[in-house]
N, C-alpha and C positions, 0 to 999 in steps of 0.2 A: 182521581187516584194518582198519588204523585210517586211513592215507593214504588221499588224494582218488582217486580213478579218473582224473583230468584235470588237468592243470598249468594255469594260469589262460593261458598262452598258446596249448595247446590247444583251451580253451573259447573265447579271442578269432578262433581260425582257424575254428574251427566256426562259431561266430556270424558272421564277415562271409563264410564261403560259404553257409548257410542265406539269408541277405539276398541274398546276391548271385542266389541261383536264386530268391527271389521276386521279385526284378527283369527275370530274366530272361523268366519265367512273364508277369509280367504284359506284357512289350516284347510276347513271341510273342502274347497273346491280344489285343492293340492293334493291333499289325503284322504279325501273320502274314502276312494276305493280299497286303500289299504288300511281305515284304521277299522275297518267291521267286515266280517265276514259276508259274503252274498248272500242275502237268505232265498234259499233253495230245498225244494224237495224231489229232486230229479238225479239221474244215475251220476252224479261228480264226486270232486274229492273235497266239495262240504257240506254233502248233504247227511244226512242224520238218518233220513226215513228209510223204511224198506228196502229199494232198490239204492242207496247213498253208497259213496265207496268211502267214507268217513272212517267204519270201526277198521276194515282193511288197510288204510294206508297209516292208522294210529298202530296197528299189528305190526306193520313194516318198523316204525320207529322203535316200537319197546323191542325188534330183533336186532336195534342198532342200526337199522339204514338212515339216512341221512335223505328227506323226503324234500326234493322243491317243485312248488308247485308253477308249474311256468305257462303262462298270460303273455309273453308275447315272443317270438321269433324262437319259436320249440326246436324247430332244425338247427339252428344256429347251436342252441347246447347241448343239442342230441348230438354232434358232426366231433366235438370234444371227446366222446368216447365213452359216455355216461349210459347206464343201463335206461332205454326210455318205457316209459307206459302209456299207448293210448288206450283208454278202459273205456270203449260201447262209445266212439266218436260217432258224434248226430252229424248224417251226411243226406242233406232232401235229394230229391231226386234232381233239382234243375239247382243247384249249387257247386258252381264251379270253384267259387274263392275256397269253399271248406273243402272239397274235393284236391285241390290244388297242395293246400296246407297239409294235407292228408300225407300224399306219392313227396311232396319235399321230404318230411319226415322221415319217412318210409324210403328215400335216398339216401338221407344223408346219414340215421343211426345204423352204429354196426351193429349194434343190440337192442334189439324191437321187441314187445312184445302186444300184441293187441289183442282184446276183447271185443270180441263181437256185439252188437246191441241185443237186447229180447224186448225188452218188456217198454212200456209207455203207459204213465199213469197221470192223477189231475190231482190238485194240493187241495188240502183241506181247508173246507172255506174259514172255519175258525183259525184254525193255524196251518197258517200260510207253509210252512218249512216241515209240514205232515205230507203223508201221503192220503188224500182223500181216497181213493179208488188206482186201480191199476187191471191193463189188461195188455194180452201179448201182442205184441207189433208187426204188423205183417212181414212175412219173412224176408221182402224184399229190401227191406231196410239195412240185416243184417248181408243181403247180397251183394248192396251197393260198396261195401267196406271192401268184402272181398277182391271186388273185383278194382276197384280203385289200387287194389295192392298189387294188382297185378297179375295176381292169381287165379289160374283156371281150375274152378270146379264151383261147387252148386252147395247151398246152405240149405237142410233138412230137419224136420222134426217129425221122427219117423211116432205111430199109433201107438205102436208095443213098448215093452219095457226091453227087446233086444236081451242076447246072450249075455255071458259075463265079461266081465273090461279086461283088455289085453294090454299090458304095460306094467316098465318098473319105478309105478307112481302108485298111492292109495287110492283104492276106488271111491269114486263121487257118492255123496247121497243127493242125487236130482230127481226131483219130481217131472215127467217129460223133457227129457233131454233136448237141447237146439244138440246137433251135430252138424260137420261136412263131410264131403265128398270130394277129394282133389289126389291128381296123381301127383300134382308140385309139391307135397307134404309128408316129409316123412312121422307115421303115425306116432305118439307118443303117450297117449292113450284110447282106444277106441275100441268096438264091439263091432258084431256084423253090419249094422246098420251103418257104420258112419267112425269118422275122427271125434272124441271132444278136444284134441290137442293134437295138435302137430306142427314142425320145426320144419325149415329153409335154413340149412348151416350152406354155406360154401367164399371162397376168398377170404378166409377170417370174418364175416358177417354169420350174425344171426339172427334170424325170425319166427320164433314162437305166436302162433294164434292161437287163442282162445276161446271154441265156440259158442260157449254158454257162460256165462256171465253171474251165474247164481252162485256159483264157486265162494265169490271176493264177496258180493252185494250184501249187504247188513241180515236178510232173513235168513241169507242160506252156508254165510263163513262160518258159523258156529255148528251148524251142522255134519254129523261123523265126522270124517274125516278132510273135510274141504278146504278149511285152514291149510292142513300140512300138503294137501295137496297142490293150494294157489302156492304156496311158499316154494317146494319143490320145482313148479314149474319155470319160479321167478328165478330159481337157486341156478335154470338152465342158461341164463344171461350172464352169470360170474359176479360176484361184487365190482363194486365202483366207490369214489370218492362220493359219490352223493347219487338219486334217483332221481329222474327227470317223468314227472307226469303231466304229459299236456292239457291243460284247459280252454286253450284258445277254441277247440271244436265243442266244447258245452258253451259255447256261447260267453263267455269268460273273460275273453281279450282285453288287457288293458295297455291303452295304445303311450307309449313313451312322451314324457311332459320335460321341456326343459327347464320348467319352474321345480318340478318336483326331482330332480336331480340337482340341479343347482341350491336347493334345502336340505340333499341329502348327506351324508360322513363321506368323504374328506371337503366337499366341492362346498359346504356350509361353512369353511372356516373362508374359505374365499369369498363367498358370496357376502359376508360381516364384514371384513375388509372393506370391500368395493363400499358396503354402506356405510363406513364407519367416514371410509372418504369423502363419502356424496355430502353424508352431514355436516362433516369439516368444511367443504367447500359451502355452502350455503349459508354456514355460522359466519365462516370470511363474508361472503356479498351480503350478507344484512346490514343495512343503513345504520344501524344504531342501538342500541340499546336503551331502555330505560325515556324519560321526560327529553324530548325533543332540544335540544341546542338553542340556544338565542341566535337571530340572525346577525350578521357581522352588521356592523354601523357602515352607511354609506360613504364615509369620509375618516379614514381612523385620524387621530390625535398627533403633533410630534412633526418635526422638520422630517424623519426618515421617509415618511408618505411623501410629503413634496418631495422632496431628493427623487426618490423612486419614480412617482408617475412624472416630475419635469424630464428623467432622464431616459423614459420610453415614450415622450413625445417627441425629445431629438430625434431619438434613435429613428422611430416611426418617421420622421421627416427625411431624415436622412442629413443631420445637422452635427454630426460628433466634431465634426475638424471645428464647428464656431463653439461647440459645448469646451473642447479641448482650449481654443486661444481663452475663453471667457472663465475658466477656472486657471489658470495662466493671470491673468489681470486681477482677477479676487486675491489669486495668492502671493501676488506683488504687494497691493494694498492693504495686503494683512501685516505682511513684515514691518512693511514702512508704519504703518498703526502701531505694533505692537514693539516695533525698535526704531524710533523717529529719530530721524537725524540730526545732529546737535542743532543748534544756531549759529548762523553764519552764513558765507556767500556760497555752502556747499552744497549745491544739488541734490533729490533722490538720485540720478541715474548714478552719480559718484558715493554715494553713500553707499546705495545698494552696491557695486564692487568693491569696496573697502570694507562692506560686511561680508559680502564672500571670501576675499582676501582672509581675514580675520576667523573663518573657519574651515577653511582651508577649502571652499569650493571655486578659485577663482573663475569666471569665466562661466560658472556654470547657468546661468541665465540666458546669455546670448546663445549657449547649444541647446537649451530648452526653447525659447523665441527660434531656433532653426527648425527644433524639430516638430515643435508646434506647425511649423508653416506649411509642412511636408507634407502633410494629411490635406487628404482632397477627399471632398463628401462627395458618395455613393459611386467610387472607388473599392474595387475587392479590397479587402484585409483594411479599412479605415478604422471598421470600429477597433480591430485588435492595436492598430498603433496608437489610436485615441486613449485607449485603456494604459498604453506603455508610459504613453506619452503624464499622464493624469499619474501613475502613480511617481514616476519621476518628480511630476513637479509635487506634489505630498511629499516626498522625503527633502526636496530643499526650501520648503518651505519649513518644516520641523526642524532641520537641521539649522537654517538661519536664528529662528527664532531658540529653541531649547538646546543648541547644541553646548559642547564644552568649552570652556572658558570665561562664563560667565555673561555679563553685559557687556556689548565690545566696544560702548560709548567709555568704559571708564580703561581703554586698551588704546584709545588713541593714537596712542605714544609708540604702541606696538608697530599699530597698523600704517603710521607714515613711513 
């Protein structure tokens, strides 16, 4: 089989789908995490299911809040002065980092307001982003929050349904209430049993917690009054240019990539530049283009090639002063050739000065045979006097031969 396997526009389809799926590779491994949503069915701000704070934080938007969801250095945009959210942070018991990330937070916003955890449920096996089952979380979960913030007192979920709610907030509709117990808290609304809400105002800081969590959470926002009541209590942080809700503690965190900032608006118009350059340079150092060059002949054609390599084996010798007297002698027996002295008892050496005489160089031979002589090989500055020397003698040799006045054989008469 002597035909190609591949027609050259086969091979061109293959090559720009091979590109095209390393482009695609590389998009996914920049932006995966940002161009799809986590699928999730657990208490965050994407989950959908039961316990999801999804419809809540879309409730914040259609109120005109300006909702970002932040994945990495939450304190850094809380410390700006932005109203923050931690809603029900997963804090294990032997987790120091999430702990740590916590009291930052919790330092640095002037406007906090946290949710306590309740509940822990398991996804459905068919659909992953369901809630398969759910059940309440031991309470110590929600005690670790507290006390991580600093605050002394104790998280409860009293038997009874408790008196009626004391406060100028709407009453909850909860099925078992989570409450607490703290003197660091002033109540905001609560019954005999317990706080479901209370505030830490003092230096211009504020801390709102939130004991129960069914308020905001997809089964229980739409329920009486709980909507206006999670909004009332958010209303206790004051507006902001935008809301800060942490995700780094649902596990969330997406750690800063210098590829994917250097792809993003404004630093992408630099990062095309920089490529636009590297391709320029690489188009510069390519060989060639196109069916390869003929090689040069080993010997080109033409006196200039002699000329050339006799006169970089002087040089390499170190011979300019004998290159210099020997085009001196050539350029004598040019003239005499080309303007031969009459017949008679007269000399070249007399002729030749009765030709200079006649164009008005007298004398100028004997200062060329001087300066000739002057040159001493591999002597500093030889070759540049050799070069002076050589074009001096070129111009009296032109001059003897084509200068003005004609032939000076028929000027005789002149020149005696």
């Amino acid at each position: 089989m002597t035909g190609a396997p591949f027609t050259r526009r086969a091979v061109a389809l293959l090559a720009g789908a091979a590109v095209l799926s390393l482009l695609a590779t590389a998009v996914l491994a920049v932006f995966g995490d940002l161009l799809a949503e986590p699928p999730t069915f657990g208490a965050d701000a994407w989950s959908r299911s039961a316990v999801g704070h999804r419809a809540f934080l879309e409730l914040l938007r259609a109120r005109g809040w300006q909702v970002v969801l932040s994945r990495h250095r939450t304190a850094d945009r809380a410390r700006e002065g932005a109203p923050t959210l931690l809603l029900e942070p997963e804090l294990g018991p032997e987790d120091p980092r999430a702990r740590a990330v916590l009291q930052a937070v919790e330092a640095a916003a002037p406007r906090l307001l946290v949710v306590l955890p309740k509940r822990r449920g398991l996804p459905d096996p068919l659909r992953p982003t369901w809630l398969g089952s759910a059940e309440l979380a031991p309470v110590e979960q929600a005690q670790r929050v507290l006390d991580a913030l600093g605050l002394p007192g104790e998280v409860v979920r009293p038997a009874g349904p408790g008196d009626a709610w004391r406060g100028a907030f709407p009453a909850p509709e909860i099925s078992g209430p989570q409450l607490l117990r703290s003197d660091a808290l002033s109540p905001l609304l609560a019954n005999d049993q317990g706080m479901l809400a209370g505030e830490v105002a003092a230096g211009g800081r504020r801390l709102v917690v939130l004991a129960d969590p069914d308020l905001l959470e997809t089964h229980g926002l739409s329920l009486g009054g709980n909507a206006e009541l999670a909004m009332a209590l958010l209303g206790r942080l004051g507006r902001g240019p935008a809301l800060v809700v942490d995700e780094t503690l649902h596990g969330h965190e997406l750690q800063p990539s210098l590829t994917r900032e250097l792809l993003r608006f404004p630093l992408l118009l630099a990062t095309l530049q920089a490529l636009l350059t590297l391709a320029l340079l690489c188009w510069a150092a390519l060989v060639r283009f196109g069916r390869p060059l003929p090689p040069p002949r080993p010997l080109a054609p033409g006196k200039a090639f002699l000329v050339e390599r006799t006169a970089e084996l002087l040089r390499a010798g170190g011979h300019v002063g004998e290159a210099a007297r020997a085009y001196l002698r050539a350029a004598r027996e040019e003239v005499l050739a080309r303007a031969p002295p009459p017949g008679g008892a007269e000399g070249p050496e007399a002729w030749l000065r009765r030709l200079e005489s006649a164009r008005g160089r007298a004398g100028a031979l004997r200062r060329l045979e001087a300066q000739v002589a002057k040159i001493e090989d591999g002597r500093r500055g030889a070759e540049a006097e050799a070069v002076r020397a050589g074009l001096a003698i070129h111009r009296w040799r032109e001059e003897l031969i084509h200068g003005p006045g004609g032939d000076p054989r028929t000027r005789r008469g002149a020149a005696r």
